[in-house]
C-alpha positions in Angstrom: 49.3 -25.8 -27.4 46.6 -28.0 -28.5 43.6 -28.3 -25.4 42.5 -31.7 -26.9 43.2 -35.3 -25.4 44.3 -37.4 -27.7 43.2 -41.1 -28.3 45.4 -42.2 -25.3 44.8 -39.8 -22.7 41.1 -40.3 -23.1 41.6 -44.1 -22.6 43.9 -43.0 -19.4 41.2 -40.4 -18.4 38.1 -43.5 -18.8 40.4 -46.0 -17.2 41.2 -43.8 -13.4 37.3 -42.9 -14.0 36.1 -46.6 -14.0 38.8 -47.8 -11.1 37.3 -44.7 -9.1 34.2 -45.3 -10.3 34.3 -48.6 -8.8 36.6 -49.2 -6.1 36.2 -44.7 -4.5 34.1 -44.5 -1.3 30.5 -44.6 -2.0 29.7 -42.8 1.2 30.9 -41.5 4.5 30.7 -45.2 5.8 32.7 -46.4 3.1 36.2 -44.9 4.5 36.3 -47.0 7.4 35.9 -50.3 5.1 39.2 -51.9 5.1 38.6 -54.3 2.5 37.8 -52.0 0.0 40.5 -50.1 0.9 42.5 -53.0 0.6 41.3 -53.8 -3.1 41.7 -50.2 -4.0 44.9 -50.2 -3.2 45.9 -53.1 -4.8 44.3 -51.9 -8.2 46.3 -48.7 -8.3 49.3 -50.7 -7.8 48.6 -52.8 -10.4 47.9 -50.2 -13.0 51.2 -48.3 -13.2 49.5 -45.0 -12.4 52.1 -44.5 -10.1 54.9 -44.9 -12.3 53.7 -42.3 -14.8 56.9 -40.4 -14.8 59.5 -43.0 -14.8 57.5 -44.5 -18.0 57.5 -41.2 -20.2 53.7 -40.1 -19.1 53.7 -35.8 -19.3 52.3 -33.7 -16.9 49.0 -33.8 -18.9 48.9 -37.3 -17.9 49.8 -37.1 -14.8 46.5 -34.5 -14.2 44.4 -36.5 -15.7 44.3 -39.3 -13.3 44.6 -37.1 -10.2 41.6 -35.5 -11.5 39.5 -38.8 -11.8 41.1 -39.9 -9.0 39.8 -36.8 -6.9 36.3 -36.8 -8.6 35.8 -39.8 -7.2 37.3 -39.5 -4.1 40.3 -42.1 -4.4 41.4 -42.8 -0.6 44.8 -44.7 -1.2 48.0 -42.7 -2.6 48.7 -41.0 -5.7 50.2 -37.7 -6.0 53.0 -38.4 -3.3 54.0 -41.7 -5.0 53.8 -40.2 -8.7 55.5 -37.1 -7.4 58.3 -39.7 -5.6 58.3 -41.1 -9.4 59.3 -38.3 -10.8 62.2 -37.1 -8.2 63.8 -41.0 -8.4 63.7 -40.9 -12.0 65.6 -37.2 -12.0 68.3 -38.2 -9.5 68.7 -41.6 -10.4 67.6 -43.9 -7.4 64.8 -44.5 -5.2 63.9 -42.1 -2.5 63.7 -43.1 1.2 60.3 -43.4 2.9 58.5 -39.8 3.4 56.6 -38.4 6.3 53.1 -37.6 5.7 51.9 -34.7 5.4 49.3 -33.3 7.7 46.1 -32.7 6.3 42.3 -32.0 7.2 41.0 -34.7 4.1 39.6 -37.9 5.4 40.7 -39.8 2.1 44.5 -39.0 3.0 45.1 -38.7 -1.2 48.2 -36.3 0.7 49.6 -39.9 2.5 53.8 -39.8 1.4 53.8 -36.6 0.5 56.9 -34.3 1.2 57.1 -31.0 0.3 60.6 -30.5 0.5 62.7 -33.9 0.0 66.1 -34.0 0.9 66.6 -35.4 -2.7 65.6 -32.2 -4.0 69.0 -30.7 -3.4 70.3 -33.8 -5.5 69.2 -31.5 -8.7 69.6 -28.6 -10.7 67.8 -25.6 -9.9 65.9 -26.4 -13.2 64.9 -29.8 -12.1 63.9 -28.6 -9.0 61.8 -26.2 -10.6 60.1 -28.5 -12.9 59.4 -31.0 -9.9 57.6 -28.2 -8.0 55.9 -27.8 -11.3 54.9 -30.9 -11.1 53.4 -31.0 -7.9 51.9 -27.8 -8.5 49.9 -29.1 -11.3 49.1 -32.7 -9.8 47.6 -31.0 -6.5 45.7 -28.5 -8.4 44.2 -31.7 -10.5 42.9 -33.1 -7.5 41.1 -29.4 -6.2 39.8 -29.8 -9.7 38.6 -33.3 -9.9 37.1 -33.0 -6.3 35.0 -29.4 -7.1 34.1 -31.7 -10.3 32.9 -34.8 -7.8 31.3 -32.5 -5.4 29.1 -31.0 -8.1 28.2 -34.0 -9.8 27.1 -35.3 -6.1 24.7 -32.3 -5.8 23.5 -32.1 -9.3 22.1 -35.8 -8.7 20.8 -34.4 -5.5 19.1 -31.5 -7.2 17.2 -34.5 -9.4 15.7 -36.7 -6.8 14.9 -34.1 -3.3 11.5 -32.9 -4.2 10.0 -29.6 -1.9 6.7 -28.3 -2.7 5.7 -31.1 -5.1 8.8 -31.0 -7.7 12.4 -31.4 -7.4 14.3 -28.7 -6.6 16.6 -28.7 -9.4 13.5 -27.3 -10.8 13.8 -24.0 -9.1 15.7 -21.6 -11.2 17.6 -20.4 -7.3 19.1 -24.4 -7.7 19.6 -24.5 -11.4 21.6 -21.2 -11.2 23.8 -22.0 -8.6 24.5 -25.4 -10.3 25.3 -23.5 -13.5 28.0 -21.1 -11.9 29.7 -24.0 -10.6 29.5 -25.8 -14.0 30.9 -22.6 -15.5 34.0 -22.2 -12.9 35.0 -25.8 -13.5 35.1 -25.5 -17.3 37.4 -22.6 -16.0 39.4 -24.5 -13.7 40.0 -27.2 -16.6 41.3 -24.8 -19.2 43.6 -23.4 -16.7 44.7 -26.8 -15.3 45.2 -27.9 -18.8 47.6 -24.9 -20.1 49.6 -25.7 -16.4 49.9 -29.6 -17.0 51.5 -29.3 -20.5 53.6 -26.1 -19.2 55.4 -28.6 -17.3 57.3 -30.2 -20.0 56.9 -27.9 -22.9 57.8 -24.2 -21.7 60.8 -22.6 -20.2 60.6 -23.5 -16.7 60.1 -20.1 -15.2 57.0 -19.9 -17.4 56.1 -23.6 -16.3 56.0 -22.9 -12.2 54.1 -19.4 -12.8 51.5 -21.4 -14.7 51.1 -23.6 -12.2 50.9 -21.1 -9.5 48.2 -19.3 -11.7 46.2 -22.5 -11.6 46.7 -23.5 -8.2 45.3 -20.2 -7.0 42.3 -19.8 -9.6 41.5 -23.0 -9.2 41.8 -23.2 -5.3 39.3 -20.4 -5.3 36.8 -21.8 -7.8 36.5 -25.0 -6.2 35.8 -23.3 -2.6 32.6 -21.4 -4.5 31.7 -24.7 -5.8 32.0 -26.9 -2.5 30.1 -24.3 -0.5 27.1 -24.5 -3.4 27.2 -28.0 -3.2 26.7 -27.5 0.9 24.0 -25.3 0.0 22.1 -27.1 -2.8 22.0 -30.5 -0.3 20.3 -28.0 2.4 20.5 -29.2 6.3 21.8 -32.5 5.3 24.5 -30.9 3.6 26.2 -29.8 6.9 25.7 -33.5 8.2 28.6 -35.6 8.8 26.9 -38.1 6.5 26.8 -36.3 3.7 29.8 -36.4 1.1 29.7 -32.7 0.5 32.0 -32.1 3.2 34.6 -34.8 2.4 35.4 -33.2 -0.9 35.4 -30.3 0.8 38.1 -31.3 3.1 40.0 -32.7 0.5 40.0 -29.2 -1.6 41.2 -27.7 1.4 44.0 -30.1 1.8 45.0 -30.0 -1.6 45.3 -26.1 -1.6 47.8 -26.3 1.5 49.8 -28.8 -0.5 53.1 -26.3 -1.7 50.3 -23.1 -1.6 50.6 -20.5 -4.5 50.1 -16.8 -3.7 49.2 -13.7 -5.8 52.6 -11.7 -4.8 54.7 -14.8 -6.0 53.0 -13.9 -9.8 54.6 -11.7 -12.3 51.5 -10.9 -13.8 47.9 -9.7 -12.7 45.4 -12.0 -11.1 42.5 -10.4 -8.6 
C-alpha cells in the first residue's frame, strides 16, 4: 500500500476543501441561511462528487471528499448519495428514495441515508460486504474531517483570546492539549487511509475489519479531540454559538452511522 495521494487525489482533496471552504456554514447562524444552502447544494451537484462510484473513483477517493467535506462542515448530502452511487452501480439501476436517518448533527451530512436498503439483498454476499465497506469508510471520513475542523476552529481560537496579557495558546496547559489532538488526528488519518484503499484492494473480509478498526479508533479519537476543542474555547465553548458543538454533533452522528464494535474484531484493539 502506498499512503501517498497522487497528483489527482490532491487536486480532488483541494477542490471539496475550496467548495467547503467557501460555500460550509461560517457559524451557527449560517445553518438557517437558505440561500446558501441553496448554492451549496447546487455546487455539489454540479461537481460529480456524488457520482464518485459510478465514474471509477476508489474508496480513497471517496474519503477524501467526506473528509473536506466534514472539516468544513458541508450541510447538504454526500455520503448517502455516493453510498446510493455505489449500490445502483452494483445492481444495475437506480435505487428508490431512502428514509433519513435520524441523527443528532445539525448539518444533516446523514440526509438519504439507509443503512440497510432493500437493494442490498439484490447482491452477493461479497458485494454486500464491500458496500458496508464502503460506508464504513465514508462515515469514518467524516468523524475524521470534523475532529480535523473542530481543531483547526480552536487552534485559531487559541491565537487571538488573550488572558493575563497574552494569548492563551501561549500557555503550555493550551499548547499541550492542542498537540494531543494534532497527534490523534495524524492517527486517525493513517488508519482511515489503510481502510479507504482496503475497500477495493484486499479480500473483502480483510476490507470490512479494516473499516471497523477505523471506525472505532477513530470514533474515539475524535471524541478526545471535540471535548479539547470545548475546553480550549472555555465558557463560550459550551455556548450554542459556538461551532465546537456542531462538529461535535456531527462526530456523534457519524459514529451511530452502521456502528463498529470491539467484539465484531478478530484481532486486538483496547
Amino acid at each position: 500500500m502506498d499512503v501517498r495521494l497522487t497528483a489527482e487525489q490532491r487536486q480532488l482533496r483541494e477542490a471539496a476543501a475550496e467548495l467547503a471552504d467557501d460555500l460550509g456554514p461560517g457559524s451557527v447562524a449560517d445553518l438557517d441561511d437558505a440561500n446558501r444552502i441553496a448554492r451549496l447544494e447546487k455546487a455539489v451537484d454540479g461537481t460529480g462528487f456524488r457520482t464518485l462510484r459510478s465514474d471509477g473513483a476508489s474508496g480513497v477517493e471517496v474519503a477524501i471528499v467526506a473528509e473536506e467535506f466534514a472539516s468544513g462542515l458541508v450541510d447538504v448530502p454526500f455520503i448517502g448519495p455516493v453510498l446510493a452511487d455505489d449500490l445502483a452501480r452494483r445492481i444495475g439501476k437506480p435505487l428508490a428514495s431512502a428514509p433519513d436517518i435520524s441523527s443528532v448533527d445539525l448539518t444533516e451530512s446523514l440526509a438519504g441515508v439507509a443503512e440497510s436498503p432493500a437493494e442490498l439483498d439484490a447482491l452477493s454476499p461479497e458485494d454486500a460486504a464491500r458496500w458496508h465497506a464502503l460506508a464504513l469508510t465514508a462515515t469514518t471520513a467524516d468523524i475524521v474531517g470534523a475532529a480535523r475542523g473542530t481543531l483547526t476552529l480552536a487552534t485559531e481560537y487559541a491565537k487571538v483570546r488573550e488572558q493575563y496579557g497574552a494569548t492563551i495558546g501561549s500557555y503550555q496547559a493550551i499548547g499541550h492539549l492542542l498537540a494531543e489532538g494534532l497527534a490523534l488526528i495524524e492517527g486517525c488519518t493513517s488508519v482511515l487511509r489503510h481502510a479507504a484503499w482496503a475497500v477495493d484492494e484486499l479480500p473483502v473480509d480483510a476490507a470490512v475489519e479494516a473499516g471497523r478498526v477505523a471506525k472505532i479508533y477513530c470514533a474515539r479519537s475524535a471524541l478526545t479531540v471535540c471535548e479539547t476543542s470545548i475546553q480550549v474555547h472555555g465558557g463560550i465553548g459550551n455556548t450554542w454559538e459556538c461551532l465546537a458543538h456542531v462538529y461535535l454533533r456531527r462526530v456523534l452522528g457519524a459514529t451511530e452511522a452502521w456502528p463498529a464494535k470491539l467484539e465484531e474484531l478478530t484481532i486486538g484493539l483496547s
